[in-house]
VEXDREN-2710 file (C-alpha; in Angstrom, 1 decimal):
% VEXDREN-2710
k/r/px/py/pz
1/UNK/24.0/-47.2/-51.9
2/UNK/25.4/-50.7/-52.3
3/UNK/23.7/-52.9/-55.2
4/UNK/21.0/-55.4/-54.0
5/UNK/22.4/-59.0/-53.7
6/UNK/21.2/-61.3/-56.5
7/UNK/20.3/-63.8/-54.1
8/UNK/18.3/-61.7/-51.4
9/UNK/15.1/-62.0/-53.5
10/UNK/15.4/-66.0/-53.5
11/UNK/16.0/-66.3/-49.8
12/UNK/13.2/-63.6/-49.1
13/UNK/10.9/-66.0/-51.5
14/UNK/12.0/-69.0/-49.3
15/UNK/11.3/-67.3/-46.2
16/UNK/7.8/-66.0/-47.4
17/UNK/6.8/-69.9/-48.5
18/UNK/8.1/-71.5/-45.1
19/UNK/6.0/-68.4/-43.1
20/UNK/3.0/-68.8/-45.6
21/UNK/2.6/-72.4/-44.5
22/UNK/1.6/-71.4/-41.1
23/UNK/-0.4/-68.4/-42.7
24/UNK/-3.8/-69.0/-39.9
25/UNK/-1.0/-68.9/-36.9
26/UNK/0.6/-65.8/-38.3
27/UNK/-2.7/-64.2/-38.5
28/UNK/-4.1/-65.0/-34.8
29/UNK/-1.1/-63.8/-33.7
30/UNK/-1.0/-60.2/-35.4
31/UNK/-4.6/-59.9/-34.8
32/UNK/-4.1/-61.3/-31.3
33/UNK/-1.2/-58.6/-30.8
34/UNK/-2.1/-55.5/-32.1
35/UNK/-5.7/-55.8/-30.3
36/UNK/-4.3/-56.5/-26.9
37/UNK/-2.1/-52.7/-28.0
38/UNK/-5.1/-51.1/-28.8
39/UNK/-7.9/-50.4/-26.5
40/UNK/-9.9/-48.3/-29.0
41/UNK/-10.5/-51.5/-31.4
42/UNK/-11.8/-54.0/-28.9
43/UNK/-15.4/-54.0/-28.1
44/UNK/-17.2/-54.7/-31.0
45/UNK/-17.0/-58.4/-32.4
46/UNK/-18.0/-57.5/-35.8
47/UNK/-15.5/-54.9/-35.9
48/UNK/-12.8/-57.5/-34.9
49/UNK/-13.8/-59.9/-37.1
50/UNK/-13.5/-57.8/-40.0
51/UNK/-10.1/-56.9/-38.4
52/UNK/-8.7/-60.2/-38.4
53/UNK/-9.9/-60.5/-42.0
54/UNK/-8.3/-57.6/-42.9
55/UNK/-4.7/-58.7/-41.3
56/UNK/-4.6/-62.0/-42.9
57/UNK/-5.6/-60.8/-46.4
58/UNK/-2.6/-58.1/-46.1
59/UNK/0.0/-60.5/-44.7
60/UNK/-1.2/-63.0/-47.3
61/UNK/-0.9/-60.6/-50.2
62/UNK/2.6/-59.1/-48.6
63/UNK/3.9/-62.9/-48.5
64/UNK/2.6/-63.6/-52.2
65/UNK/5.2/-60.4/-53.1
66/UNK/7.9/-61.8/-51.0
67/UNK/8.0/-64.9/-52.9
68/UNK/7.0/-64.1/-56.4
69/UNK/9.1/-60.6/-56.6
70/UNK/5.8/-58.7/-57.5
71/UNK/6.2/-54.6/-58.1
72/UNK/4.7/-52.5/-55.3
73/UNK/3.2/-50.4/-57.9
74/UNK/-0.2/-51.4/-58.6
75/UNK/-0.8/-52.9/-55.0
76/UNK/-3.7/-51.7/-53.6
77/UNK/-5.6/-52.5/-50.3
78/UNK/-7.0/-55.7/-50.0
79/UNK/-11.2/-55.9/-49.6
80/UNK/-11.3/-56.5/-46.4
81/UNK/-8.9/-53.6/-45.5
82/UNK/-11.3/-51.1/-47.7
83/UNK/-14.0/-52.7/-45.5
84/UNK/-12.2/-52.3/-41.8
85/UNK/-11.6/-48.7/-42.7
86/UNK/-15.2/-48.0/-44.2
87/UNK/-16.7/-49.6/-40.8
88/UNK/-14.2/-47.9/-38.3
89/UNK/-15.3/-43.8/-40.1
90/UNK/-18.8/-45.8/-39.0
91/UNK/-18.0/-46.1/-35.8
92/UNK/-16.6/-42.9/-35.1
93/UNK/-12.8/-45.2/-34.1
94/UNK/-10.3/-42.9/-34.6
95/UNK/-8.1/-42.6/-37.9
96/UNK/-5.0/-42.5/-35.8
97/UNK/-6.1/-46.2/-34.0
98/UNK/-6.4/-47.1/-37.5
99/UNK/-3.3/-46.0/-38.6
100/UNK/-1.0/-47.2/-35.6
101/UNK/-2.8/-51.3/-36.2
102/UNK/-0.7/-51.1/-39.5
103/UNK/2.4/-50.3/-37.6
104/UNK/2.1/-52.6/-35.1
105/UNK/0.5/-55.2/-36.7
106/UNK/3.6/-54.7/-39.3
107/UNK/6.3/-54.8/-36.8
108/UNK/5.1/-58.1/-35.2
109/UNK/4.6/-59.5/-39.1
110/UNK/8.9/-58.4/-39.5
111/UNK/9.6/-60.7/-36.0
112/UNK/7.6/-64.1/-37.7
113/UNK/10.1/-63.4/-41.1
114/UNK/12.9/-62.2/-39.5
115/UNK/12.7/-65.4/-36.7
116/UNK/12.0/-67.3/-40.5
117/UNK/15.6/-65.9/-41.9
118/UNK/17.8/-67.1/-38.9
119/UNK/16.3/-70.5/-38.6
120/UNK/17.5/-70.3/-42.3
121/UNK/20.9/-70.2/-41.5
122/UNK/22.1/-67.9/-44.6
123/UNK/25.7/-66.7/-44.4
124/UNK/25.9/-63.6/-42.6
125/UNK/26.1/-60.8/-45.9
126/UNK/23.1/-63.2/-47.9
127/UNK/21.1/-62.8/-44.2
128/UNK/22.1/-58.9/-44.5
129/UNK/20.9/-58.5/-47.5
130/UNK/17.5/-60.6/-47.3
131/UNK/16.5/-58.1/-44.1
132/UNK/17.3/-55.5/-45.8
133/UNK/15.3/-56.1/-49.1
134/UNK/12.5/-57.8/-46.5
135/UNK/12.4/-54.4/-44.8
136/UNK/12.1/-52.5/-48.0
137/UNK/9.5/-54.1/-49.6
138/UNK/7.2/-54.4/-46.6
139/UNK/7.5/-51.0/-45.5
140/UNK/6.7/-49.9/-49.7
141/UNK/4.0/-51.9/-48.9
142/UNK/2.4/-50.4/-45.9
143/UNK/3.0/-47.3/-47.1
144/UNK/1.1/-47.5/-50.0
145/UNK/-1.6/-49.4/-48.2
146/UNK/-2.2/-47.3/-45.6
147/UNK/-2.7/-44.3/-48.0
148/UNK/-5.1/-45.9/-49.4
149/UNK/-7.0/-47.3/-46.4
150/UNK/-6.7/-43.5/-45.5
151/UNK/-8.5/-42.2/-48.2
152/UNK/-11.4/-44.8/-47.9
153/UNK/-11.3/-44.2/-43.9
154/UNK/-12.0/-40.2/-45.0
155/UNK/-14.1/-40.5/-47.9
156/UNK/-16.1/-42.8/-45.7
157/UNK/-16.7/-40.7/-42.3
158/UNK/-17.5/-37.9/-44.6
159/UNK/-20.2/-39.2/-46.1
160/UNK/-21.3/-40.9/-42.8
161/UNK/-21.5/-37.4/-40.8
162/UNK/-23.5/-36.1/-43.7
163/UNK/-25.6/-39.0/-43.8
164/UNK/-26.5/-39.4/-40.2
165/UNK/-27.0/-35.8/-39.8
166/UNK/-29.4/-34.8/-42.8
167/UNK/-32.4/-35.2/-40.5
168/UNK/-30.7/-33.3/-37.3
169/UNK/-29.6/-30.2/-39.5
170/UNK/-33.2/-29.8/-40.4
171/UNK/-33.9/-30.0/-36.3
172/UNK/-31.1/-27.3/-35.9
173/UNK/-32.4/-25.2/-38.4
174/UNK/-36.1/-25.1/-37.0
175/UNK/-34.8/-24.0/-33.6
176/UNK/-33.1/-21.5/-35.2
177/UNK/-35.6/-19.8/-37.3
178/UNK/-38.7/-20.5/-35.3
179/UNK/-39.6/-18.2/-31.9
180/UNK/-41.9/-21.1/-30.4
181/UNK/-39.9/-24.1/-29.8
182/UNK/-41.3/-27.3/-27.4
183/UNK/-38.0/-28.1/-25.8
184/UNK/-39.3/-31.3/-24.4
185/UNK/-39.5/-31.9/-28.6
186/UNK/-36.3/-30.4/-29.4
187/UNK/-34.1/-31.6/-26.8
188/UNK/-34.9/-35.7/-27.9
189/UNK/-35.1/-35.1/-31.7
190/UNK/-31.3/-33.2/-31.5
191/UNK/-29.5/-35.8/-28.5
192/UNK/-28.5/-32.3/-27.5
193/UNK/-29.9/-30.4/-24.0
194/UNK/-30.8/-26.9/-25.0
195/UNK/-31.2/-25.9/-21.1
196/UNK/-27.8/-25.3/-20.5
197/UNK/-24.4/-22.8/-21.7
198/UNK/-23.4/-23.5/-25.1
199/UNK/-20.6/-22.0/-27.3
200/UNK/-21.4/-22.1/-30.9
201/UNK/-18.2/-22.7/-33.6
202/UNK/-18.2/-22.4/-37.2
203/UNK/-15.4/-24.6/-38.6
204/UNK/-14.3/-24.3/-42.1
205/UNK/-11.7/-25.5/-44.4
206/UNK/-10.3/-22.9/-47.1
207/UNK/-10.3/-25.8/-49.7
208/UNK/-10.9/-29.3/-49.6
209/UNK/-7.8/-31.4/-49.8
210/UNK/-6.8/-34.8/-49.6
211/UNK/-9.3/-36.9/-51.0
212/UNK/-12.4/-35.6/-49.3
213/UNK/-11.8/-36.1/-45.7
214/UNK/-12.9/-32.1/-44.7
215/UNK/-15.9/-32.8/-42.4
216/UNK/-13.7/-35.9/-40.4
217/UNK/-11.2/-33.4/-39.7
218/UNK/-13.8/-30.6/-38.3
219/UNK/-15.5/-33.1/-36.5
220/UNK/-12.1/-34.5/-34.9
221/UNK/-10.7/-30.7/-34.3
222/UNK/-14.6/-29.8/-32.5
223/UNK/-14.6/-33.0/-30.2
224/UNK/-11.0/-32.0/-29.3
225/UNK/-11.9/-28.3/-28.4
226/UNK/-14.8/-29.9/-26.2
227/UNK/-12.7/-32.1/-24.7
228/UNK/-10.2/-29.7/-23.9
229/UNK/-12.9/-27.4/-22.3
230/UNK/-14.0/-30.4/-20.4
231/UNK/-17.7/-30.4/-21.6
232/UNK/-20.1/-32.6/-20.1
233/UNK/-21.3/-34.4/-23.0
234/UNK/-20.9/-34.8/-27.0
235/UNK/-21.0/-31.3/-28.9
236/UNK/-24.1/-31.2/-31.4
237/UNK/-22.0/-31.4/-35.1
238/UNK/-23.9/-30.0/-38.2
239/UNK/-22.0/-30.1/-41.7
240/UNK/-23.2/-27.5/-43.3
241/UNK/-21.1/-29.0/-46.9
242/UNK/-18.2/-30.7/-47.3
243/UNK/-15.7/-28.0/-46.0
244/UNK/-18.3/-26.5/-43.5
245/UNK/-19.7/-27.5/-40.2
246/UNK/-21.8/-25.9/-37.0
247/UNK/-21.4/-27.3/-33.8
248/UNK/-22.4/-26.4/-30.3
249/UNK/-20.4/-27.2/-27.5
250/UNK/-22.3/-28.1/-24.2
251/UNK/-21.0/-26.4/-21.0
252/UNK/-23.3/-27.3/-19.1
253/UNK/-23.8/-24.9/-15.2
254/UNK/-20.3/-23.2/-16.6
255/UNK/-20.6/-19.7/-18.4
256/UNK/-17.1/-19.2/-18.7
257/UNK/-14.5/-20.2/-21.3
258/UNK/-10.5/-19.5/-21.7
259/UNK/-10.0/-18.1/-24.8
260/UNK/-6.4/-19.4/-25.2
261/UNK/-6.9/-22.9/-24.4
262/UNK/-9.6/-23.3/-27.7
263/UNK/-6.9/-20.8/-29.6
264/UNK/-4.3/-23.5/-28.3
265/UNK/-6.4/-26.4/-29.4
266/UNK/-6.9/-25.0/-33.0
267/UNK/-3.5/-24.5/-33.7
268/UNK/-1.9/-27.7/-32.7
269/UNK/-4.2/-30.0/-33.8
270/UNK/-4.6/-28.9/-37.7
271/UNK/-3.4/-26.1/-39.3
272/UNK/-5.9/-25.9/-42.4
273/UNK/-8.4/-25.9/-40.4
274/UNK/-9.7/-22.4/-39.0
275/UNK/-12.3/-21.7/-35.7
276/UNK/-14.6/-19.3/-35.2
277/UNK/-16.6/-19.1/-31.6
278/UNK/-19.8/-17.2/-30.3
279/UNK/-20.2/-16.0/-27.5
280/UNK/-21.5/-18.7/-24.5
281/UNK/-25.0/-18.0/-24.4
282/UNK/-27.8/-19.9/-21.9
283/UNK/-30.9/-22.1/-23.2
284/UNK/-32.3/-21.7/-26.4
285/UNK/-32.1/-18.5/-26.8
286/UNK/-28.1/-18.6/-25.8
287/UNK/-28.0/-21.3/-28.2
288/UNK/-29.6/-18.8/-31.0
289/UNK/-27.2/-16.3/-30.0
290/UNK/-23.7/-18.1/-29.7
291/UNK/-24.2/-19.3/-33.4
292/UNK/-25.2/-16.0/-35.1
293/UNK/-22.1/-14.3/-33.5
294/UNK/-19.8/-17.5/-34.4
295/UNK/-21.7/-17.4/-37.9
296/UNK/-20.6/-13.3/-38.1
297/UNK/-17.6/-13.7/-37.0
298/UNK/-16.5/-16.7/-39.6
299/UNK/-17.7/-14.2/-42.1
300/UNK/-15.2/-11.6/-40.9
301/UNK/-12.4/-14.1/-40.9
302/UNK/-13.0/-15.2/-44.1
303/UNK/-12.7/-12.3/-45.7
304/UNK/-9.7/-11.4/-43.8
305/UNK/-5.9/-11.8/-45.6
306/UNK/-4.9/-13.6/-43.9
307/UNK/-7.0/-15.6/-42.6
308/UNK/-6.5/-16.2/-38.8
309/UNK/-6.9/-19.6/-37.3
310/UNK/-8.8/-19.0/-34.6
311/UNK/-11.7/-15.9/-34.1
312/UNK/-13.9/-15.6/-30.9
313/UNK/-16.7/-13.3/-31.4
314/UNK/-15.8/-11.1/-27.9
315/UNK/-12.5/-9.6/-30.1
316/UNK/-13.8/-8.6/-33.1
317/UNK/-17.6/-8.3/-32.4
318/UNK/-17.9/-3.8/-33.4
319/UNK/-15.6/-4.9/-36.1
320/UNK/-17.8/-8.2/-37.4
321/UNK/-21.3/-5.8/-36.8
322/UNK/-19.9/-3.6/-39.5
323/UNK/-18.6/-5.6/-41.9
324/UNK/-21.6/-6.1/-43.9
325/UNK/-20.1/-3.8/-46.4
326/UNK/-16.7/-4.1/-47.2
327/UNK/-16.4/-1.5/-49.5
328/UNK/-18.1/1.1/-47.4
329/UNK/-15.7/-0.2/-43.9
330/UNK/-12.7/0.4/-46.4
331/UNK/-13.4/3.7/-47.4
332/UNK/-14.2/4.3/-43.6
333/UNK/-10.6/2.8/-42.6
334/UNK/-9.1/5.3/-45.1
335/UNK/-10.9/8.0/-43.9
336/UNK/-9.6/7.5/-40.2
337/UNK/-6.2/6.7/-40.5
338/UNK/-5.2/8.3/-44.1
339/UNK/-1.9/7.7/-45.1
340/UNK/-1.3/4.9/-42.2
341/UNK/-3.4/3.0/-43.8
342/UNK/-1.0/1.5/-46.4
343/UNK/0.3/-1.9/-46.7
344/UNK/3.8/-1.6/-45.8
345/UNK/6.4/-2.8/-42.8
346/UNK/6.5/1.1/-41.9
347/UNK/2.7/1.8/-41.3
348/UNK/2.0/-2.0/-40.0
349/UNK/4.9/-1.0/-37.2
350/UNK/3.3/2.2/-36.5
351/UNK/-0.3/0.9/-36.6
352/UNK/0.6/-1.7/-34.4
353/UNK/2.7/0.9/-31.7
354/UNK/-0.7/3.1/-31.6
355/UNK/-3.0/0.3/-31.5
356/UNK/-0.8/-1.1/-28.0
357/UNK/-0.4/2.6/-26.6
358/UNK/-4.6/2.4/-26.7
359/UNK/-4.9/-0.6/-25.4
360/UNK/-2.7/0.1/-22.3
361/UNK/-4.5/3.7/-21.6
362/UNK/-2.0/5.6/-24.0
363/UNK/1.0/5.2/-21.5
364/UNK/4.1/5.0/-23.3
365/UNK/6.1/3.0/-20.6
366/UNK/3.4/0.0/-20.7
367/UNK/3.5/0.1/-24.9
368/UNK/7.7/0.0/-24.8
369/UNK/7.1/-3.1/-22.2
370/UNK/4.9/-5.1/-24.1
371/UNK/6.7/-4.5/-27.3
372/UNK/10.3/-4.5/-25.8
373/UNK/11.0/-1.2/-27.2
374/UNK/13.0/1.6/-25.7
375/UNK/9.7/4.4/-24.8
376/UNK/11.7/7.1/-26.9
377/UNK/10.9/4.8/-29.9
378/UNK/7.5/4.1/-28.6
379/UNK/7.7/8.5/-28.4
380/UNK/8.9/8.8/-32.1
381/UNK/6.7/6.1/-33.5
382/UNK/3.1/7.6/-31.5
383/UNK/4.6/11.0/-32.9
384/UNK/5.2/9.6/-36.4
385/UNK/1.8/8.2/-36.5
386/UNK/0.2/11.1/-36.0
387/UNK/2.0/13.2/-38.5
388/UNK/1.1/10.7/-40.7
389/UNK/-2.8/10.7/-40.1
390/UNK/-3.0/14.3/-39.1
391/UNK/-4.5/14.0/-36.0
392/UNK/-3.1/12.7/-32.5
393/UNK/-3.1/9.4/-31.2
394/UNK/-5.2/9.8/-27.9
395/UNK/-7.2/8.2/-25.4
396/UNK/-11.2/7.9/-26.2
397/UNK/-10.4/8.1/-29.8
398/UNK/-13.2/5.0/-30.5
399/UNK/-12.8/5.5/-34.3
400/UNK/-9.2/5.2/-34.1
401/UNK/-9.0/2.3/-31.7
402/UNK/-11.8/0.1/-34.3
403/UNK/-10.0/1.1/-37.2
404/UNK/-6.9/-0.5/-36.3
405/UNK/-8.8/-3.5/-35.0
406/UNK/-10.3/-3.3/-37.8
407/UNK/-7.0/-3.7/-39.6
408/UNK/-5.5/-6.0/-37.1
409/UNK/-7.7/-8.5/-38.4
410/UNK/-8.9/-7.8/-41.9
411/UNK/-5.2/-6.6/-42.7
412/UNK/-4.5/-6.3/-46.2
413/UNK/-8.2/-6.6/-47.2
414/UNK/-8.9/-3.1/-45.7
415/UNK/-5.6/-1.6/-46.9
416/UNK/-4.3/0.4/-49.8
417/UNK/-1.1/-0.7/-52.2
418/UNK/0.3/2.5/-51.9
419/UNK/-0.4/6.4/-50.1
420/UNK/-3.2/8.0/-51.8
END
């Protein structure tokens, strides 16, 4: 890359002082512009005034670098940016709202300086290199800002979900414990209507990463599920800790749910995150219900390796009843399949051949189908599996069929290093 021009820093100084002057204009007009972009932050007057504030403290503190030459790095947010992001976690306002006000906000901040430049009338490689050293410096800028402003925005709705929700957890766990509950109590104290469908989730994070933010991101991933199984009002969010939550979704008359769509929803939206779902249960009772499975079922994927994303509680529920021993559902494992249960390419290819010829009513046409085999290796891999475990691969084998579901999702936790 081309060195910088001596003189771009001089002109980008000039252009910051003669943009500064009209520093209250400049600011309107941001604040103006990136509100009239972004639905999500109009509304609330406090909120927008602390907006405005925030906008002309940063393009304040971005001109001061422009014309003094300051180093990016020991900028941090201004207070009133710290402040906008600490009241928007408050307010439940999106972090990506947030996050898209700096871009905008930034872009119409580049058309004042850039419109600055040309009235300057600098020769053509001076002008070339004053945008480019304008661009790089404000961009280093909002980059390091809006990590910042990030971390606050996290740190902030964290601590504001378990805040607001101390009291409601201790609801949540009355209803759960006790038989006699007043619903006419319950249903007020929680904001939540218990005479309906629900379907409980347990959300967890392996870890917490990233400055604390855990419980925003379960809460964002839980309304997203709801809003993707079109519930009829807000789910009822618990943290349980700060990589932890409970939540109830409210279906209100509808008893059914599609499986892939919350599996769907789970994946795309965050990766770290992992789901685990009751089944939909009806009033109180229902609600009971729904969360003990979910509850089981998170405690079955967590011991899993790996772990999957997404559980539901109707796939793995004889598997999650009996893993309340892992030791002993091991040693059963090993018993069943012997020598197939190994951790290796060979027995996963076979475990997974049998498992499909089960599942489709032992008919070796529909297991080469679904696994775009030829059926004489679908033949030669059944008949391999069975020489392996000394016993044949047949229909009504229940042991068989839960031990490799068993192994489907536990995998290498149920699995020996090597043939006995």
């Amino acid at each position: 890359m081309a060195a910088e021009n001596p003189e771009a820093a001089k002109q980008l100084s000039v252009v910051a002082a003669n943009v500064g002057s009209h520093l209250p204009e400049v600011s309107r007009d941001i604040g103006d512009y990136v509100i009239a972009e972004i639905p999500e932050l109009r509304g609330d007057e406090t909120v927008i005034k602390i907006l405005r504030a925030s906008i002309a403290e940063n393009v304040a503190t971005l001109l001061h670098i422009f014309e003094n030459d300051i180093s990016l790095d020991k900028i941090e947010g201004p207070a009133a940016a710290l402040e906008y992001a600490r009241r928007l976690a408050q307010r439940g306002i999106s972090l990506s709202a947030m996050v898209r006000a700096y871009r905008i906000g930034h872009w119409r901040f580049l058309q004042w300086c850039l419109d600055e430049l040309n009235r300057q009338d600098a020769g053509e490689d001076l002008a070339i290199a004053t945008n480019r050293r304008m661009l790089r410096v404000s961009f280093g800028y909002i980059d390091r800002v809006t990590e910042h402003v990030i971390a606050v925005y996290q740190q902030e709705r964290d601590h504001w979900l378990l805040s607001q929700t101390a009291a409601r957890a201790a609801r949540v766990r009355d209803i759960l414990t006790e038989k006699d509950v007043d619903l006419n109590w319950a249903e007020p104290a929680l904001g939540y209507r218990l005479r309906q469908h629900h379907l409980g989730l347990v959300a967890w994070l392996p870890t917490l990463t990233g400055g604390g933010e855990g419980l925003a991101r379960l809460h964002r991933i839980t309304n997203e599920v709801a809003q993707k199984l079109d519930c009829p009002a807000r789910p009822l969010f618990v943290p349980r800790d700060a990589v932890v939550s409970w939540a109830w979704l409210p279906l209100g008359s509808h008893g059914d749910v599609s499986w892939q769509q919350v599996s769907d929803v789970v994946e795309r939206c965050d990766p770290s995150v992992h789901v685990c779902a009751g089944r939909v249960g009806y009033g109180i009772e229902g609600f009971r219900s729904t969360h003990r499975q979910a509850v089981r079922t998170q405690e079955l994927a967590a011991a899993a390796k790996p772990a999957p994303q997404f559980t539901d509680f109707s796939a793995v529920a004889p598997i999650a009843l009996m893993a309340t021993n892992m030791d002993d559902m091991r040693a059963w494992v090993w018993s069943v399949l012997g020598p197939l249960a190994v951790d290796d390419e060979n027995s996963a290819r076979l475990r997974e051949t049998a498992q499909i010829f089960l599942d489709t009513s032992c008919s070796y046409t529909a297991t080469a189908s679904a696994q775009i085999l030829h059926k004489n290796t679908v033949q030669y891999r059944i008949r391999k599996a069975e020489e392996i475990m000394g016993h044949p691969v047949q229909k009504g084998h229940t042991d068989l069929e839960i031990a490799l579901r068993a192994v489907q999702y536990l995998g290498s936790t149920l699995l020996r290093t090597s043939p006995a």
